[in-house]
N, C-alpha and C positions, 0 to 999 in steps of 0.2 A: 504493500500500500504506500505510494507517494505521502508523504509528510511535507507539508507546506509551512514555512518559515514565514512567520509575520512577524514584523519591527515595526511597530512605532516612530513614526520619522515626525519632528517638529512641524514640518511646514500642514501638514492636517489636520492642526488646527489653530493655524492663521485665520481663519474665520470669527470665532470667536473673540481671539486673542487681540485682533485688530480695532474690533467693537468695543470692547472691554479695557486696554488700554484708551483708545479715542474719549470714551465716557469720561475715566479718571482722571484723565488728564485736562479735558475740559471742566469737571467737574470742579476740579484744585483752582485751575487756571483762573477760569473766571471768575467763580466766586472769591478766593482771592482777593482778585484785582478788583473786582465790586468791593469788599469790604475794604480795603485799603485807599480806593478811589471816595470812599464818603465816607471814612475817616479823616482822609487828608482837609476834607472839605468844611472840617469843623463841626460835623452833625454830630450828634447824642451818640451814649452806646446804643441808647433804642433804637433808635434811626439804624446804624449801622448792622446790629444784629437781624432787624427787619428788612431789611435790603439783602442780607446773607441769605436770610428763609425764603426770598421771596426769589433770588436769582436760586437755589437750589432746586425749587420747584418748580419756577417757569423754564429752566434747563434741563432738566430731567423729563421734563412731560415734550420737550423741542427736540431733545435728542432721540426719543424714542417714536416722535411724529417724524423727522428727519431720516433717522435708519431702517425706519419701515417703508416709507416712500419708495425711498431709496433702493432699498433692497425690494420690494416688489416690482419695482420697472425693470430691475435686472433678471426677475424671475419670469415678468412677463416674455420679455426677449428669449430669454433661454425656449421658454414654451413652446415660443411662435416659432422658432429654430427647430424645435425637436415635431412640429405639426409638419411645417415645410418638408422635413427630411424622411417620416415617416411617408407622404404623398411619395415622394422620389422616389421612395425604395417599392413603393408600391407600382409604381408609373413605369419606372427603369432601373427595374433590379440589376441590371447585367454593369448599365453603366455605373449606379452606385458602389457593385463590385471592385471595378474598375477604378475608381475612382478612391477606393479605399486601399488598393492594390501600391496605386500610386504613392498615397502615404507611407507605408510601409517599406516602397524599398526608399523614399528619402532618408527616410530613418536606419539605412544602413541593409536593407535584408535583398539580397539577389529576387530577380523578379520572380522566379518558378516558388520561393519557399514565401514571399509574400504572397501570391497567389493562394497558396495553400493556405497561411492561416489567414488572409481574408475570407476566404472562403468555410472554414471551419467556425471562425467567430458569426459570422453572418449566420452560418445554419443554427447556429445555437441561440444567439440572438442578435439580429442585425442591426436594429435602431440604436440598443446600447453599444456598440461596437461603433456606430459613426457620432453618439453621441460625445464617446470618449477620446475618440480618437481625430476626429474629423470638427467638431465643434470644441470640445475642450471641457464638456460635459460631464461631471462623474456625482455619486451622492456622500464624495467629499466635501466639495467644492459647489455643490448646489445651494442655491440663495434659497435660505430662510428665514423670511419679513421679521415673523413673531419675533422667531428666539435674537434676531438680530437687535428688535427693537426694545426685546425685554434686558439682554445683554448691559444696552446702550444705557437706560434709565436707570439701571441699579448701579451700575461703576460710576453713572455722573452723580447718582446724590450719595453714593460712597466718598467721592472725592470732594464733594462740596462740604461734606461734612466737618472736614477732619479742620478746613482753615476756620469753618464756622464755629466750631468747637472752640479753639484755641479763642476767637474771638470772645466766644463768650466768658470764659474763665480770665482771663486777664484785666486789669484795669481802663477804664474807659482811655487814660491816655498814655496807656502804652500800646494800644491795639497794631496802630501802625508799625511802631517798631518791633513786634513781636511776630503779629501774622507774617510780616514778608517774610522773613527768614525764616521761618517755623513752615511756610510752604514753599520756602526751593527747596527746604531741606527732602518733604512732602514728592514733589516734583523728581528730584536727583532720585529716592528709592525708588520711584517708580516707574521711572524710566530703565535703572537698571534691572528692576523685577522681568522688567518687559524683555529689555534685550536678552538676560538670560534664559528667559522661557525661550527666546526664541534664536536662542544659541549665537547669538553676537555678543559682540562685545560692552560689558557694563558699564567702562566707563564713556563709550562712545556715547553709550543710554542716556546715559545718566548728564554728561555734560550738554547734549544737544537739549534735552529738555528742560535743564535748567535755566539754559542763556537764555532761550526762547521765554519760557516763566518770566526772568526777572527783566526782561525788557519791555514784556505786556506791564509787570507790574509798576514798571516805574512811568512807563507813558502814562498810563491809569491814575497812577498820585500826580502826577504834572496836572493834567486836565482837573481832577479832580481841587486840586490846589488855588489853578487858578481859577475858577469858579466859585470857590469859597469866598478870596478874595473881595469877589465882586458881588457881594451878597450885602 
């Protein structure tokens, strides 16, 4: 009896992993830069803590109205891809053969032994065979609205939480000088969590989403500052 070797390879789930890092990192990012931005501006802690709940929640329900969009136009295409291909194979079996023959020997296989297993995958099952092969189609890598959007909404108020937190434990006037650094710090672990989930490297992780953080955060207290001013 053939014994089949399965491994776990990273990139399978990049799906997730992409939704899920994008959330928290939005979630940190902007709530954040919201509360640092109407800190700066001289408002109350209430004010400021009310602004943190309220970008938490209008962020989380945008992210997951975003990645459901999103991800359903992609699943729609996919669809409309695998309707068209199903007609072909039904209309011009020989030439969809043909055609998948062609893929196979790009990919390296002499034409008589691609011949052969296009023709073996096709009788066994031909739609999956062009869907994977010919479209890019597998139920790896297939768009999932829900779990995409549910992903999205729980990593963004996971992330918005943690700046909102610290916001609220700390003194109304040290908020500013506490949340920023208490969320690159936020930003840097999560960025490396991410890279090494996804077998890169941590500190690449970890620096690229820091700089990016503390540069949203400081334009954020600019604006937020000079508007204060002008009150």
């Amino acid at each position: 009896m053939l014994e089949i070797h399965r491994t776990r390879h990273r990139s399978q789930g990049t799906g997730w992993l992409r939704a899920a890092v994008l959330g928290a990192n939005d979630g940190i990012l902007s709530t954040s830069s919201l509360i640092v931005g109407v800190a700066a501006s001289g408002a109350g802690h209430g004010a400021v803590l009310t602004a943190g709940i309220a970008g938490l929640v209008s962020g989380a329900l945008s992210m997951a109205a975003g990645e459901y969009v999103s991800v359903s136009s992609q699943r729609d295409a996919e669809r409309a891809d695998l309707k068209r291909e199903r007609h072909e194979l039904a209309t011009d079996a020989e030439g969809e053969l043909t055609e998948l023959t062609g893929i196979y020997v790009q990919r390296g296989l002499d034409r008589t032994l691609a011949r052969q297993v296009a023709e073996q995958l096709t009788a066994k099952d031909a739609l999956a065979a062009h869907a994977r092969d010919e479209l890019g189609i597998s139920a790896i890598n297939a768009a999932r609205p829900v779990q995409a959007a549910l992903a999205s909404a729980a990593s963004f108020a996971a992330g918005a939480l943690l700046p909102l937190i610290v916001a609220w434990i700390v003194p109304e006037d040290r908020v500013e000088a506490v949340v920023t650094p208490a969320s690159l710090v936020f930003l840097a672990l999560l960025g490396a969590i991410a890279a090494r989930t996804g077998g890169a490297s941590m500190w690449k992780g970890a620096l690229r989403i820091t700089f990016w953080g503390a540069l949203a955060m400081a334009i954020t207290a600019g604006v937020g500052a000079l508007f204060g001013t002008m009150r």
